[in-house]
FIVEXLO-920052 format. One record per residue (C-alpha): residue number from 1; residue in three letters; z, y, x. Coordinates in pm, whole numbers, m for minus. Example, Ala and Ser with C-alpha at 12.3 -4.5 7.8 and 13.67 -1.06 7.14 Angstrom:
   resi   resn       c3       c2       c1
      1    ALA      780     m450     1230
      2    SER      714     m106     1367
//
This chain:
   resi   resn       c3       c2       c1
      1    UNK    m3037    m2053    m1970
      2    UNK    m3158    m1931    m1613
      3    UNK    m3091    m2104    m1361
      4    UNK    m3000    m1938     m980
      5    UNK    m3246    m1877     m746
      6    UNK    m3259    m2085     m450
      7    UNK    m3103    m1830     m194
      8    UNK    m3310    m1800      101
      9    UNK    m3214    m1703      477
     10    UNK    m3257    m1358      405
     11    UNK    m3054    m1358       99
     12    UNK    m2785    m1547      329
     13    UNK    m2807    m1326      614
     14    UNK    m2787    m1044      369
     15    UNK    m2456    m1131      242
     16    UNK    m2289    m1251      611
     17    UNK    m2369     m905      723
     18    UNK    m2209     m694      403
     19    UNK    m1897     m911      448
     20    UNK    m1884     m886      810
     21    UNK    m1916     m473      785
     22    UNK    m1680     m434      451
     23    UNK    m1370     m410      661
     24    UNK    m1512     m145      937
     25    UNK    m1648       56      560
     26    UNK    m1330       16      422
     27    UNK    m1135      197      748
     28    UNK    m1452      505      824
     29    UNK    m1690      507      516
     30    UNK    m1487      386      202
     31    UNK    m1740      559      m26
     32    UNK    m2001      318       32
     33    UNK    m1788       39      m23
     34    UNK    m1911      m25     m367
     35    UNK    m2250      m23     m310
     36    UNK    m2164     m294      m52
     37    UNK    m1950     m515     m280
     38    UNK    m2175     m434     m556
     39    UNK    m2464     m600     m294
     40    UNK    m2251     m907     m249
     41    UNK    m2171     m963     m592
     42    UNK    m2541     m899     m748
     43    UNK    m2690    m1147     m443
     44    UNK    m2419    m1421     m578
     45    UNK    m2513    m1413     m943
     46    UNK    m2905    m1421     m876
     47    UNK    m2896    m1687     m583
     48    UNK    m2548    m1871     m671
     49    UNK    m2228    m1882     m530
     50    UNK    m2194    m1949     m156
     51    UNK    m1884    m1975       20
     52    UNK    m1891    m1579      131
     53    UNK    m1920    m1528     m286
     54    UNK    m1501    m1552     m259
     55    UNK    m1500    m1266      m34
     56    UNK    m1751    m1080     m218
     57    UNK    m1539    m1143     m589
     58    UNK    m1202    m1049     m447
     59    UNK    m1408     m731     m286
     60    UNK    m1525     m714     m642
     61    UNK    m1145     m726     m781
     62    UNK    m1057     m442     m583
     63    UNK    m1357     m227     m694
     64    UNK    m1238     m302    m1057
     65    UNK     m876     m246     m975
     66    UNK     m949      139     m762
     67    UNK    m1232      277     m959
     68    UNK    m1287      145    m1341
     69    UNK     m873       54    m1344
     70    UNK     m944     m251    m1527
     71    UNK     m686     m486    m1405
     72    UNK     m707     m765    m1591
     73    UNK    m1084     m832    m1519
     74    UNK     m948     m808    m1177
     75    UNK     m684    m1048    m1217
     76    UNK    m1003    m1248    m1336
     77    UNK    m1185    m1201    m1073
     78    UNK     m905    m1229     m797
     79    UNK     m852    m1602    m1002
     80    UNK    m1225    m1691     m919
     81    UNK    m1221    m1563     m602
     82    UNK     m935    m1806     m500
     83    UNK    m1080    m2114     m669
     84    UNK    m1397    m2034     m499
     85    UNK    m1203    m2057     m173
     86    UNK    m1057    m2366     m222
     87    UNK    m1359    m2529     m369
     88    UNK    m1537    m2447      m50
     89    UNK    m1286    m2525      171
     90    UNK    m1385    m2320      439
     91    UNK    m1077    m2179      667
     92    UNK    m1297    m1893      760
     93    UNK    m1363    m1791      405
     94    UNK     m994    m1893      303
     95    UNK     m887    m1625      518
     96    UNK    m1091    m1351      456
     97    UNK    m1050    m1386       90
     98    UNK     m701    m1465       85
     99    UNK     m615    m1121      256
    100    UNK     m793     m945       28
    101    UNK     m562    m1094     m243
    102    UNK     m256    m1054     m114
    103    UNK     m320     m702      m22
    104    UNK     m534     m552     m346
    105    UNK     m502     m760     m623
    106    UNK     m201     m982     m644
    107    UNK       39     m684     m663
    108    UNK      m96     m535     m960
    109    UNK       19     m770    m1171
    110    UNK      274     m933     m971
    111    UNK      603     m872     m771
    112    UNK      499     m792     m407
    113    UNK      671    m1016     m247
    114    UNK      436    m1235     m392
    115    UNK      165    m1123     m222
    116    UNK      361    m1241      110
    117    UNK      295    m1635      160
    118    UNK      m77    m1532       82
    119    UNK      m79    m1282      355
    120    UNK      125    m1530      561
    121    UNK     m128    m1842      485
    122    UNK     m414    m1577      558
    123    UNK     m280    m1499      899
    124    UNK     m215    m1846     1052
    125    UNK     m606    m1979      927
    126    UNK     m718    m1701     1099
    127    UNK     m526    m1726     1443
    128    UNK     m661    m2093     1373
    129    UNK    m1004    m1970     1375
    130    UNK    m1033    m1726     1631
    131    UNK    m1020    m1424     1347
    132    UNK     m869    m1194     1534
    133    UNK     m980     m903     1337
    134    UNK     m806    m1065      976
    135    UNK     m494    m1191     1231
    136    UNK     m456     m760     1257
    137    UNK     m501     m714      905
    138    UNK     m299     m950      792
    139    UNK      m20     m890     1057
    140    UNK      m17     m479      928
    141    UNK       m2     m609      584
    142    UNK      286     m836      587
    143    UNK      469     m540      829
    144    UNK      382     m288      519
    145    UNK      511     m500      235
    146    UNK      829     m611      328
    147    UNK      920     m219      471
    148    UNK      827     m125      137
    149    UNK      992     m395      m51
    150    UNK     1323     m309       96
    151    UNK     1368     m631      308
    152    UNK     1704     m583      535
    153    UNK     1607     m329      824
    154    UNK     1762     m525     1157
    155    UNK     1562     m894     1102
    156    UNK     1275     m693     1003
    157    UNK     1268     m482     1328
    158    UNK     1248     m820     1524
    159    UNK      984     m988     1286
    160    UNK      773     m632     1302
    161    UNK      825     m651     1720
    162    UNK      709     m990     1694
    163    UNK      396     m925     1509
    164    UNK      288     m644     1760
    165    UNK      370     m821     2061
    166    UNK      142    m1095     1898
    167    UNK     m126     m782     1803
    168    UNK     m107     m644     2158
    169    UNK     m148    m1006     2321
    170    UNK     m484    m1036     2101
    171    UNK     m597     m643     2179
    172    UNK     m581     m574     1842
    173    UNK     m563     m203     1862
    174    UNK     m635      m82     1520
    175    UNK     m368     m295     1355
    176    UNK     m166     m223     1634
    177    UNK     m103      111     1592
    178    UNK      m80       84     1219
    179    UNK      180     m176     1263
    180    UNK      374       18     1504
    181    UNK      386      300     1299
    182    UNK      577      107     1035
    183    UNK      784      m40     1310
    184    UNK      883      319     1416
    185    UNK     1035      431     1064
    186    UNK     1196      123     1053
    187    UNK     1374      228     1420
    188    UNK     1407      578     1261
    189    UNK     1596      431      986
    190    UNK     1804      236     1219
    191    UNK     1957      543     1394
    192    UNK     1710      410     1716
    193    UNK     1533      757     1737
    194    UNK     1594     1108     1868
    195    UNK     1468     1317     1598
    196    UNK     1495     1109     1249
    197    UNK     1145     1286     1093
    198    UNK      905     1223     1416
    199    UNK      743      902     1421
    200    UNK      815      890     1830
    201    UNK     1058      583     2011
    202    UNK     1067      231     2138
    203    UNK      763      204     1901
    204    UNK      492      543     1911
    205    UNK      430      806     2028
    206    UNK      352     1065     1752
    207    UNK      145     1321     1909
    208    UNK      m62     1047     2084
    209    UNK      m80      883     1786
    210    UNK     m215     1189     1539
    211    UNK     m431     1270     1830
    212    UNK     m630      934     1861
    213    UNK     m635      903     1479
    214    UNK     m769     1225     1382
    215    UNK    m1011     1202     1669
    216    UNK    m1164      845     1552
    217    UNK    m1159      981     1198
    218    UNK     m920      712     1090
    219    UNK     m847      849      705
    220    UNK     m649      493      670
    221    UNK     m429      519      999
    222    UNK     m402      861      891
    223    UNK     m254      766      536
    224    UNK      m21      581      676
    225    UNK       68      829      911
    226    UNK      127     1030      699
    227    UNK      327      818      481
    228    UNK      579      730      649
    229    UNK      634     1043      768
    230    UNK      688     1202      395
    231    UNK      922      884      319
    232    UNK     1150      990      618
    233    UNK     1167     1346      596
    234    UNK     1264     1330      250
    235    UNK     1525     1028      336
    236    UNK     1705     1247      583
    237    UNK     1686     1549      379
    238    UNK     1407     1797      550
    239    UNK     1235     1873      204
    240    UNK     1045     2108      335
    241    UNK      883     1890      605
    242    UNK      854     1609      341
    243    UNK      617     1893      172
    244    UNK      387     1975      419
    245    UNK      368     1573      437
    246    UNK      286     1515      138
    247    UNK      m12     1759      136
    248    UNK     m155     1538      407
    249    UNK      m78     1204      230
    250    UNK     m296     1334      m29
    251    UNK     m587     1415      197
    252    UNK     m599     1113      278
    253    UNK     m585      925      m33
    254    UNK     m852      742      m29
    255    UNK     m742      521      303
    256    UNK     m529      355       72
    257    UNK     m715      269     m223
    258    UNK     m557      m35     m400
    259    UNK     m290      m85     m177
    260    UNK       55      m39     m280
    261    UNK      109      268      m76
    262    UNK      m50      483     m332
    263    UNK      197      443     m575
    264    UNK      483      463     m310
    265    UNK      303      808     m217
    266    UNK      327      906     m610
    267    UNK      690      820     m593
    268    UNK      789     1019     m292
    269    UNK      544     1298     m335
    270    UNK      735     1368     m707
    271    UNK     1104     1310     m592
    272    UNK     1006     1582     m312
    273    UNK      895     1777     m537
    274    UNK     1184     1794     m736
    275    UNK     1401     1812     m459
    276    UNK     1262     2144     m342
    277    UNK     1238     2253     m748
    278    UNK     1480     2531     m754
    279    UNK     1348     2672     m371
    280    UNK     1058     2821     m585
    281    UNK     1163     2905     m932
    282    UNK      812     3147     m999
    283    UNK      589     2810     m919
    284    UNK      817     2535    m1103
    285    UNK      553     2512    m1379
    286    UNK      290     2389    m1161
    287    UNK      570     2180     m978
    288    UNK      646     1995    m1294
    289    UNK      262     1969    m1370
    290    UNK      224     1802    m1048
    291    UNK      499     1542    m1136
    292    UNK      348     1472    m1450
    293    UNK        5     1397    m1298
    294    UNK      207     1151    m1070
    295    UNK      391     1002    m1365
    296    UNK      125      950    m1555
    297    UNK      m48      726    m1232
    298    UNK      258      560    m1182
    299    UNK      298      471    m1587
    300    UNK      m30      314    m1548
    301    UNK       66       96    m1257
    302    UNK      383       21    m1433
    303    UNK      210     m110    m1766
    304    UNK       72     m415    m1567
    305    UNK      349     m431    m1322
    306    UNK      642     m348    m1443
    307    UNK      855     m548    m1166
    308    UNK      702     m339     m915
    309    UNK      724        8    m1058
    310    UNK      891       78    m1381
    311    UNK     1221      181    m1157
    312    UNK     1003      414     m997
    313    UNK      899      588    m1291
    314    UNK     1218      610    m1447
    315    UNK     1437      708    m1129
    316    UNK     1183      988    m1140
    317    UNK     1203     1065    m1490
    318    UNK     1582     1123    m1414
    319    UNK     1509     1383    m1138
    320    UNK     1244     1547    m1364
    321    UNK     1536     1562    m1647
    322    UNK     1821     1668    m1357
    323    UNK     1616     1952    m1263
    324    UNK     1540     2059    m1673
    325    UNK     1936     2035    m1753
    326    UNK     1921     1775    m1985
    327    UNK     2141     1578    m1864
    328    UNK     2241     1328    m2100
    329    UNK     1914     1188    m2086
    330    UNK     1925     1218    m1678
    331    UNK     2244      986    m1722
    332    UNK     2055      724    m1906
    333    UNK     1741      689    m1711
    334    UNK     1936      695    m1359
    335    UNK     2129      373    m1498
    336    UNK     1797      248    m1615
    337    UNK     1630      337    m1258
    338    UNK     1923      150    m1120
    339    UNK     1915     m160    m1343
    340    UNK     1542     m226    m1282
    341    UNK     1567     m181     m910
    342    UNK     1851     m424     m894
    343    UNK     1702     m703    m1153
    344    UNK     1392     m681     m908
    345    UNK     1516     m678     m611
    346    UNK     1439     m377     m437
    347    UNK     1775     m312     m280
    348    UNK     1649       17      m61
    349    UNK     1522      227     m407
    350    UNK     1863       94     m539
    351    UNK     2090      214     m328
    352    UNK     1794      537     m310
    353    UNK     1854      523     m707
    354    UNK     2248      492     m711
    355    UNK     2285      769     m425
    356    UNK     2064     1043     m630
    357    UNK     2254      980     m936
    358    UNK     2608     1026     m714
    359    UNK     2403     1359     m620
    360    UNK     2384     1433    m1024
    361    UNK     2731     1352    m1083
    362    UNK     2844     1563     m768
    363    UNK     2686     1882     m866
    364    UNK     2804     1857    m1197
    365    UNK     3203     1779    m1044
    366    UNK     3158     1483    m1252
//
């Protein structure tokens, strides 16, 4: 058996520098991420683990998870890259690694609101340690997940105000604005807003906003932009808007690779679609082709995750079955949708579920 090399400064240097630029890649250049990770990784197994080789493996996990879609050598992986951690010890490390966790890996084959005392651990060892950058991350994260989650609107206005007072008093700008964009739809939902769809209040400005984002070339501030624009447009109804939306969403894709608003753009992008199904009867074909596509993503994410997204897949499954008149089988999978939702605990596609299915029963005068 080979041993390691003996790693040299170089080597060392090498592999402090590819961590230190992997989150600035991941925001502006996410197409040389892999060759990055792949860097980090290669350096660890020739020279031997050092304590960046956690940050590098759970870098690794979400290479495996976004582009080969092997999950459970991520899950391996993700394990490793936590043991690592604590073997080392090393707060700084711990941090790093323990964000990349709890937002890439943990929720692909676990409920997300298991990825939230990771994200939470991550973000006090790195106000601890002066990490101000991972403090933003971390900070965005935890606003992201419990919006999407469905945690009760009012307390989570005040914890998201808290978090970007704390992101403002650090001049974390970045994570700032992506935080307060998530705090905005939250107001929106509230009733807090003048205009429901436009992601402008107590919270952003939307034209600024676009403006800076699209002039830094931020594709992941833009994704989330984006977002949560297409969730509230097709919440209160504009359809249309929710369209046009979507098309952007979808632009900017790849600003959200491995993070669970992907799939939450698969789910919203499909029920729009099916919303707006009879607007266009001589394109429904390519509609319902564009569904599938998103079904078939979703399906995948569901396999190793059911708890997160099997009541996704079947609440649209009922919509694709509404809009195709079968609606005995529409019946069945909205109760299913509902079921799922409510055994795992996301109360807002719930009540989402239970309210489209009143919509079903309406226009048939049932």
């Amino acid at each position: 058996m080979n041993l390691p090399l003996k790693a040299t400064a170089k080597e060392l240097a090498i592999v402090h520098l590819a961590s230190s630029v992997i989150p600035a890649v991941y925001i502006a250049a996410p197409n040389l991420l892999p060759l990055i990770v792949l860097l980090q990784v290669d350096l660890s197994i020739q020279y031997g683990n050092t304590p960046l080789s956690a940050f590098g493996y759970a870098n690794y996990s979400l290479l495996l998870n976004s582009a080969l879609h092997d999950v459970e050598a991520a899950d391996r992986f993700g394990k490793l890259a936590f043991n690592l951690a604590a073997k080392f010890n090393s707060k700084e490390i711990k941090a790093r690694t323990y964000y990349v966790l709890g937002a890439f890996i943990v929720h692909r084959k676990s409920h997300v609101r298991d990825t939230l005392p990771l994200l939470l651990e991550s973000y006090q060892i790195a106000l601890e340690t002066g990490n101000l950058e991972f403090v933003g991350y971390c900070a965005k994260e935890i606003c992201n997940h419990s919006y999407l989650i469905g945690h009760e609107l009012a307390p989570l206005e005040d914890e998201m105000r808290a978090y970007c007072q704390a992101l403002m008093n650090l001049k974390q700008t970045t994570s700032l604005t992506y935080s307060q964009i998530y705090l905005q739809a939250v107001l929106n939902l509230l009733g807090k807003s003048d205009n429901s769809c436009i992601l402008s209040g107590d919270a952003s400005n939307e034209e600024a906003v676009l403006q800076s984002l699209q002039e830094a070339n931020d594709i992941s501030g833009l994704h989330y932009f984006f977002l949560n624009k297409l969730i509230l447009c097709y919440m209160f109804g504009d359809f249309t808007q929710a369209i046009a939306q979507a098309t952007q969403v979808e632009q900017y894709l790849k600003g959200g690779t491995g993070f669970i608003t992907v799939p939450a753009f698969r789910f919203y992008d499909s029920l729009t679609t099916l919303a707006e199904f009879f607007t266009n009867p001589s394109n429904q074909e390519q509609l319902l082709r564009r569904v599938s596509e998103n079904q078939q993503e979703l399906q995948r994410w569901a396999h190793h995750a059911p708890m997160n997204y099997f009541h996704k897949y079947y609440l649209v499954e009922a919509e694709r079955h509404r809009v195709l008149g079968d609606r005995v089988s529409a019946m069945e999978l909205y109760d299913r949708a509902i079921a799922l939702a409510k055994e795992n605990e996301y109360l807002n596609e719930e009540a989402l579920a239970y309210e489209l299915a009143a919509k079903f029963y309406l226009s048939w005068e049932k």
